[in-house]
Backbone as CSV, one residue per row, in Angstrom:
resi,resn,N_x,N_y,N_z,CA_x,CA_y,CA_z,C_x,C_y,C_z
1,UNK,79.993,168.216,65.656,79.880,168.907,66.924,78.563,168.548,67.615
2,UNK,77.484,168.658,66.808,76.323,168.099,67.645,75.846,166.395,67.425
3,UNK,76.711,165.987,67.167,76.759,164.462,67.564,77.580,164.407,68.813
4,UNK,78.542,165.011,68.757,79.218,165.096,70.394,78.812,165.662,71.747
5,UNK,78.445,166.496,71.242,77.253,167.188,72.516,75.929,166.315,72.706
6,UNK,75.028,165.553,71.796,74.169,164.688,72.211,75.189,163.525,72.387
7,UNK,75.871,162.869,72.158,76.383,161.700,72.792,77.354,162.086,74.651
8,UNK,77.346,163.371,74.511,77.972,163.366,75.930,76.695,163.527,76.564
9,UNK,76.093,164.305,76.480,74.254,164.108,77.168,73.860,163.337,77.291
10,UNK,73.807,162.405,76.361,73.332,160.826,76.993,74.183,160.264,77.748
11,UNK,75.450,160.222,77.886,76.182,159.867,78.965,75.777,160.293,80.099
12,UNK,75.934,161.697,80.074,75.558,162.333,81.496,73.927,161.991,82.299
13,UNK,73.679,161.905,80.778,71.692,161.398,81.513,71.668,159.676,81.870
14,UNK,72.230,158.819,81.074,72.986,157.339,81.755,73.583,157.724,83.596
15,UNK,74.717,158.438,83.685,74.984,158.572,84.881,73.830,159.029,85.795
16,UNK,73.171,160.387,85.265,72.045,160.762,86.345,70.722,159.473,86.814
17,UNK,70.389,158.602,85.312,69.302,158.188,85.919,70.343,156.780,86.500
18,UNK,71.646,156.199,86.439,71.685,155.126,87.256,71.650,155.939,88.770
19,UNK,72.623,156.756,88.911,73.006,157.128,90.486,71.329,157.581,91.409
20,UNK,70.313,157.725,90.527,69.127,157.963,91.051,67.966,156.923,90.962
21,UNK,68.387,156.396,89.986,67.196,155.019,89.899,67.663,153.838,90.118
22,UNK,69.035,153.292,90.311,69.553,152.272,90.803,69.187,152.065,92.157
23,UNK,69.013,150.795,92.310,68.722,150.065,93.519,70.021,150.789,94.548
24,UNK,69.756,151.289,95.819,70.844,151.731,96.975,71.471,150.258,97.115
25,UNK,72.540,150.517,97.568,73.029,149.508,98.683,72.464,149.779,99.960
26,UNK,72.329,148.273,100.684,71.912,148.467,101.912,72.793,148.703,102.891
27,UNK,72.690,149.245,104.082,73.583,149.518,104.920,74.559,148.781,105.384
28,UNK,75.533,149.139,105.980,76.745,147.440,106.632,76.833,148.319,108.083
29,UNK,76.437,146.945,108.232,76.681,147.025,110.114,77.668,145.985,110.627
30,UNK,78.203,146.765,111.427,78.979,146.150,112.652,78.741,146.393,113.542
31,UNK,78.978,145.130,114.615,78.809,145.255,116.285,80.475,145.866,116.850
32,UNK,80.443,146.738,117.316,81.743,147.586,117.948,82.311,147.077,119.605
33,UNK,80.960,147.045,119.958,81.610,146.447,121.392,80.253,145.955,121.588
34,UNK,80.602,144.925,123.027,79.079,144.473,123.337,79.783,144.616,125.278
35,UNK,78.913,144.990,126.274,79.686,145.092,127.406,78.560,144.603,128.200
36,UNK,78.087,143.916,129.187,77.500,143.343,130.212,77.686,143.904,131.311
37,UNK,76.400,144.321,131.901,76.694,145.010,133.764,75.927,144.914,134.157
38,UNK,75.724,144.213,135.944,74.587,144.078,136.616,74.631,142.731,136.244
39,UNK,75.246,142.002,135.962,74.928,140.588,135.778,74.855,139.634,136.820
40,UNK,73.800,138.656,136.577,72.770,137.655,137.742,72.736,136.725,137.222
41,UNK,73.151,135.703,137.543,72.923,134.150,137.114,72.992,133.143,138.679
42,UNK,71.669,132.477,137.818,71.244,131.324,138.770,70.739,130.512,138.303
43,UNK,71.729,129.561,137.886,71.539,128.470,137.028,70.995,128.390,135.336
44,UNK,69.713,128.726,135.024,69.551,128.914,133.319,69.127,130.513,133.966
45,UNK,68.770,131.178,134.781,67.680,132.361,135.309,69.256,133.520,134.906
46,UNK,69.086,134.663,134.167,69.894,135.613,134.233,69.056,136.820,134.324
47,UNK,70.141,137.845,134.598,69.491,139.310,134.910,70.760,140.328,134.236
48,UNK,70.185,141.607,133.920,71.435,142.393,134.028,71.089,143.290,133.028
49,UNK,72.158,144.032,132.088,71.984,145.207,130.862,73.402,144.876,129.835
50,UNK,72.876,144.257,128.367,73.574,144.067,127.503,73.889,145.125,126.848
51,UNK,75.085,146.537,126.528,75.142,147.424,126.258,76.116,147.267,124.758
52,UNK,75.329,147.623,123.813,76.238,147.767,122.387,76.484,148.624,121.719
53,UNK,77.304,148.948,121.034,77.542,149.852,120.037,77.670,149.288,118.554
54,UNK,77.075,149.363,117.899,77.058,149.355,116.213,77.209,150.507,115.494
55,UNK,78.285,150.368,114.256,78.712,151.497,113.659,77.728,150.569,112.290
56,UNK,77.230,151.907,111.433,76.281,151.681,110.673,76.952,152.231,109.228
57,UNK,77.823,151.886,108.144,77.747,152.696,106.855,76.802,152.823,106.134
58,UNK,76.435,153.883,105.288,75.310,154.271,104.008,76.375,154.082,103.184
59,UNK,76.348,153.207,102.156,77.833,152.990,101.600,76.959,153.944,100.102
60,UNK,76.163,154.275,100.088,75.774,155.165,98.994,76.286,156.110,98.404
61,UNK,76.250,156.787,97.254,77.184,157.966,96.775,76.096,159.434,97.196
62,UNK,74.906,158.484,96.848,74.050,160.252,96.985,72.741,160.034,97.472
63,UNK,72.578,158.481,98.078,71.361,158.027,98.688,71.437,158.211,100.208
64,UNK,70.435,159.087,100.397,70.409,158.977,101.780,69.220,157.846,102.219
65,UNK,69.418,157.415,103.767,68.418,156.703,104.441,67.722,157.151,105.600
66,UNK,66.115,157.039,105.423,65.505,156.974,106.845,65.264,156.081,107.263
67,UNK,65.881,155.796,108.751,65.529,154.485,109.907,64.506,154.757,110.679
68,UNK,63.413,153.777,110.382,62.184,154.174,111.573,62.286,153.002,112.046
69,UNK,62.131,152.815,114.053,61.784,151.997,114.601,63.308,150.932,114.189
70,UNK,64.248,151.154,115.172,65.472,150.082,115.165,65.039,149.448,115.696
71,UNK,64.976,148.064,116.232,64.603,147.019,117.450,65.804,146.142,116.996
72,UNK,66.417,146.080,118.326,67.390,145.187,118.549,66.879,143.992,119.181
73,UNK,67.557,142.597,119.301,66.752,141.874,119.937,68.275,140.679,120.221
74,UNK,68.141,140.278,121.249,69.138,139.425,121.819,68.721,137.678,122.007
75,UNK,69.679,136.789,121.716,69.251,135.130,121.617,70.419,134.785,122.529
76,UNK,70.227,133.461,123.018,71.029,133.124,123.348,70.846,131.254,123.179
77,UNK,71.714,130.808,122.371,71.483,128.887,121.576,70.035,128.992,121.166
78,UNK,69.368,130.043,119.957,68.406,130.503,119.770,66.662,130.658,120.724
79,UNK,67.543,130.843,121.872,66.019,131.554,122.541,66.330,132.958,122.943
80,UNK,64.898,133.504,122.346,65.013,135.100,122.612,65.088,135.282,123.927
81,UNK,65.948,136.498,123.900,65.857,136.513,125.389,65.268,137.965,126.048
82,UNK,65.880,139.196,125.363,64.804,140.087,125.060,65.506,141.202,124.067
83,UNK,64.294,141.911,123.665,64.130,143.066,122.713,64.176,144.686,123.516
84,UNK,64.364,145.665,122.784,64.532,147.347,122.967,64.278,148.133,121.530
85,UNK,63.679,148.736,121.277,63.279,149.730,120.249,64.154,151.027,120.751
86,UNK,64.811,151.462,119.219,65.489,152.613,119.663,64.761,153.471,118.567
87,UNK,65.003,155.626,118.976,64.190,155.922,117.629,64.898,155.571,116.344
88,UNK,64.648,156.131,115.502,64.822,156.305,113.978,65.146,157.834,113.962
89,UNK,66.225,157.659,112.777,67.008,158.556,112.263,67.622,158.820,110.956
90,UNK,67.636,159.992,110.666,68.411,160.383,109.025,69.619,160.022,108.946
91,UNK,69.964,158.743,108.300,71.048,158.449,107.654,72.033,158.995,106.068
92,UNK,72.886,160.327,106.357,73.104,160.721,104.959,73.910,159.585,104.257
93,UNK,74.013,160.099,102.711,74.841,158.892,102.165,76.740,158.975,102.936
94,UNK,77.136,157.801,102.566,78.737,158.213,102.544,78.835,158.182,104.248
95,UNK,78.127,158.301,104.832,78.111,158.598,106.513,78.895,157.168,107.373
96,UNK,79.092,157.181,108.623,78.907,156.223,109.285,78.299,156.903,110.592
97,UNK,77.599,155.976,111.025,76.872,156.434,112.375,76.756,155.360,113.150
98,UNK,76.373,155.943,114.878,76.823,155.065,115.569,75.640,154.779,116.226
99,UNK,75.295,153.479,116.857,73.629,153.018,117.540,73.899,152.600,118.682
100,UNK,73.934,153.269,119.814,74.071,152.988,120.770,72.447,152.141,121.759
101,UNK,72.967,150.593,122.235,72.055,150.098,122.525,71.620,149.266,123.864
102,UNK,70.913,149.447,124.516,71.157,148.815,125.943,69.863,148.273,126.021
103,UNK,69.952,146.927,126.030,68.901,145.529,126.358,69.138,145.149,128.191
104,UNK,67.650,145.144,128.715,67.631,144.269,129.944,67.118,143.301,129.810
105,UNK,67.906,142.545,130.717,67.639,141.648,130.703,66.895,141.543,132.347
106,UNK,65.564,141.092,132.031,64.949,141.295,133.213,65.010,139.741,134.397
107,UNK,64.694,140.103,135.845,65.367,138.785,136.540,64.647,137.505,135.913
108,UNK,64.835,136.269,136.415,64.051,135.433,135.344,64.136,135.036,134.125
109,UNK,65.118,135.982,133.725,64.891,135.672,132.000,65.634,134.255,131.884
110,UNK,64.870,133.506,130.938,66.228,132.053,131.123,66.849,131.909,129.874
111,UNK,67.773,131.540,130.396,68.899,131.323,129.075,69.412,129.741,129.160
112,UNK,68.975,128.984,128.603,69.224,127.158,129.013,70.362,127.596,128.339
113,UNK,71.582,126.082,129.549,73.051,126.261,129.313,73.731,127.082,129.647
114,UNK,73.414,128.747,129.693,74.482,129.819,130.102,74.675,129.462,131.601
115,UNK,74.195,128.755,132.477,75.000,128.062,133.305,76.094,127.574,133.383
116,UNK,75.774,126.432,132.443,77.454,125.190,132.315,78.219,126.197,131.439
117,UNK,77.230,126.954,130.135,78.812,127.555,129.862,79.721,128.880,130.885
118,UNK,79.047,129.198,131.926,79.891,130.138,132.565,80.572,129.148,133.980
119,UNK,80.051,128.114,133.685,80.798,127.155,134.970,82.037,126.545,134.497
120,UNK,82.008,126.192,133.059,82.675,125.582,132.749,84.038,126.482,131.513
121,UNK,83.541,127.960,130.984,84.307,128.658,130.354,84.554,130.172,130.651
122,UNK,83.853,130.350,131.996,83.490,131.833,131.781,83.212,132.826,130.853
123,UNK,83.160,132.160,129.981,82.069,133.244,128.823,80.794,132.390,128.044
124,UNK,80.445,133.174,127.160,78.860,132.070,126.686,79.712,133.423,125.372
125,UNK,78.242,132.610,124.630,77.728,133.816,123.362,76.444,134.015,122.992
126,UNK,76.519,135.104,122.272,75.095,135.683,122.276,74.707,135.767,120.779
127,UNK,73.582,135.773,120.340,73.516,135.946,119.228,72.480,137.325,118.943
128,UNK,73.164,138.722,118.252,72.268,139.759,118.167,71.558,139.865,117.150
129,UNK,70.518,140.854,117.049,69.725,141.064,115.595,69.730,142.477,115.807
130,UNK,69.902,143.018,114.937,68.915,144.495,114.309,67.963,144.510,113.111
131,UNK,66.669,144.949,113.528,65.559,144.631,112.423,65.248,146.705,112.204
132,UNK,65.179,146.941,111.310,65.288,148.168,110.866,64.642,148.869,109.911
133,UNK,63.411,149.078,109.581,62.684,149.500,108.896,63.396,150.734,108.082
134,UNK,63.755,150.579,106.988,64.682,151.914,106.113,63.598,152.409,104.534
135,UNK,63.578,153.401,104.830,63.677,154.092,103.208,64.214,155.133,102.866
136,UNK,64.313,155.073,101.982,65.013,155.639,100.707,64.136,157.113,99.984
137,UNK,64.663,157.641,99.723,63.992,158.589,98.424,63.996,158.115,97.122
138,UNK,64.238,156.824,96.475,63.753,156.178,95.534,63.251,154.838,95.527
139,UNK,63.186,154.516,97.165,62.954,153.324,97.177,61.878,153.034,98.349
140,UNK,61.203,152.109,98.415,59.629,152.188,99.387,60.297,151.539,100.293
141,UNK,59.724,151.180,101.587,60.308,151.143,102.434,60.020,149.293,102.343
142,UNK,61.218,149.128,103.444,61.543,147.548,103.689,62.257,147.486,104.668
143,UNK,62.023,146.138,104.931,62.749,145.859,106.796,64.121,145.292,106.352
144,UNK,65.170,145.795,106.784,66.085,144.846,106.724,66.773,144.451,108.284
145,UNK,67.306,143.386,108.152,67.549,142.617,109.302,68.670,142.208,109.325
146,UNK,69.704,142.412,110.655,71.448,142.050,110.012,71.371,141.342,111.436
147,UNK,72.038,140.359,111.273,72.678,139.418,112.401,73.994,139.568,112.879
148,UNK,74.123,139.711,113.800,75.572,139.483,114.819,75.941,138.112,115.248
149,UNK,76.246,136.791,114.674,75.762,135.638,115.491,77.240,135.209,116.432
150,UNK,77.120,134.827,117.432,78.179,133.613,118.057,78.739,134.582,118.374
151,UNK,78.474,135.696,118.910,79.058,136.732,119.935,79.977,136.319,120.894
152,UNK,81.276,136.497,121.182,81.404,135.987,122.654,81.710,136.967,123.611
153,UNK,81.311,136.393,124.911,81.263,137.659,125.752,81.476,136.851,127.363
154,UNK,83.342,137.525,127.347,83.603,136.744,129.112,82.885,137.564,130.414
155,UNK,82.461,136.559,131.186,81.129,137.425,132.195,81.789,136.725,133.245
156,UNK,82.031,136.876,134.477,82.180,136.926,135.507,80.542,137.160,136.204
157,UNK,80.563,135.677,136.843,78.950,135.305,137.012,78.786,135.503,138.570
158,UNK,79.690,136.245,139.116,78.987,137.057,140.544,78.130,137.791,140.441
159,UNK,77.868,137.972,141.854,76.697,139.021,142.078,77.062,140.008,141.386
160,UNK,75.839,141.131,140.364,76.267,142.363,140.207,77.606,142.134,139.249
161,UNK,78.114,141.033,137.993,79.234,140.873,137.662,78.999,142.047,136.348
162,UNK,79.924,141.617,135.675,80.117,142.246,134.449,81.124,141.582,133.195
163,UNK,81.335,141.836,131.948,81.821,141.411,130.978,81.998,142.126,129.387
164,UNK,82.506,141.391,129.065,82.779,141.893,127.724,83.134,141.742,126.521
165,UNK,83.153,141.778,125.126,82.783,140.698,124.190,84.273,140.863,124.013
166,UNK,83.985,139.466,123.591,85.601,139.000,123.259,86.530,139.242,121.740
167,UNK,87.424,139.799,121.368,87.560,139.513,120.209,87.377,141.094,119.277
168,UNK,88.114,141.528,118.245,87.442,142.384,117.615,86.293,142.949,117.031
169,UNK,85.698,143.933,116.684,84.244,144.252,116.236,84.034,142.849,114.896
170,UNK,82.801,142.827,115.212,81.967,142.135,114.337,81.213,142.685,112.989
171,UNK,81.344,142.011,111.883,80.738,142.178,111.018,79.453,141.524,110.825
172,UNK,78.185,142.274,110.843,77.087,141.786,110.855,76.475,141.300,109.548
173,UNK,75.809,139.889,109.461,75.410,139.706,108.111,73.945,140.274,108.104
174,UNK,73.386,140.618,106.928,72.035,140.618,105.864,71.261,139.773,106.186
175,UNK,70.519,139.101,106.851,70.008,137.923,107.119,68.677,137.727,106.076
């Protein structure tokens, strides 16, 4: 009898210290929609507001996460084109949550090529980042960084146009 009661205790203390001292999983992101408005193009020169939604899982059983300082940041055939800091927030485990994000793009900004490609396809692509400073309650903090790459997004390059990404939500990689 008390070989069975200490061998189920050590089981149970095996389960407690993995589910608490095991490394978390890191979050999985997806891009949900990506939508364009106010859009300005003149030749490589664009303008306008890149608006996204990312759904975020804590795929954890009992780890929760804090996000300080999201910064999203937008490329386009890898030149930045620009960045937005959103706050930080309590991520419980098991959750999904949603990051709502809106980048300007201020007049001027250049994007070499998104010319010919809206002359020649009406859409381009974009390539997103989220850089995300997270910790843990067992774990110190670290940046992680997930990519959205080869976005596509049909834009209608009138004055004041608008657009919208093409294709189902995106799965963002770990970069």
């Amino acid at each position: 009898m008390a070989a069975c009661c200490v061998f189920l205790g050590s089981i149970l203390l095996a389960i407690i210290l993995l589910i608490f001292f095991y490394p978390p999983d890191l979050p999985k992101v997806s891009l949900s929609s990506l939508t364009v408005t106010k859009f300005n193009s003149t030749g490589d020169h664009i303008s306008g507001y890149l608006n996204m939604q990312f759904q975020v899982l804590n795929p954890n059983l009992v780890t929760d996460f804090f996000y300080h300082d999201v910064n999203c940041s937008v490329y386009h055939d890898k030149d930045h084109l620009a960045s937005t800091m959103s706050p930080g927030f309590v991520h419980p485990a098991r959750e999904t949550r949603q990051i709502s994000v809106t980048v300007h793009l201020t007049p001027g900004t250049t994007a070499r090529g998104i010319g010919d490609d809206l002359a020649t396809y009406d859409f381009t692509e974009f390539d997103v980042k989220l850089t995300i400073l997270v910790k843990s309650l067992f774990r110190s903090s670290e940046f992680v960084e997930v990519s959205c790459d080869d976005v596509t997004v049909g834009l209608l390059p009138t004055i004041g146009g608008h657009g919208k990404m093409i294709g189902p939500a995106r799965i963002c990689q770990v970069s």
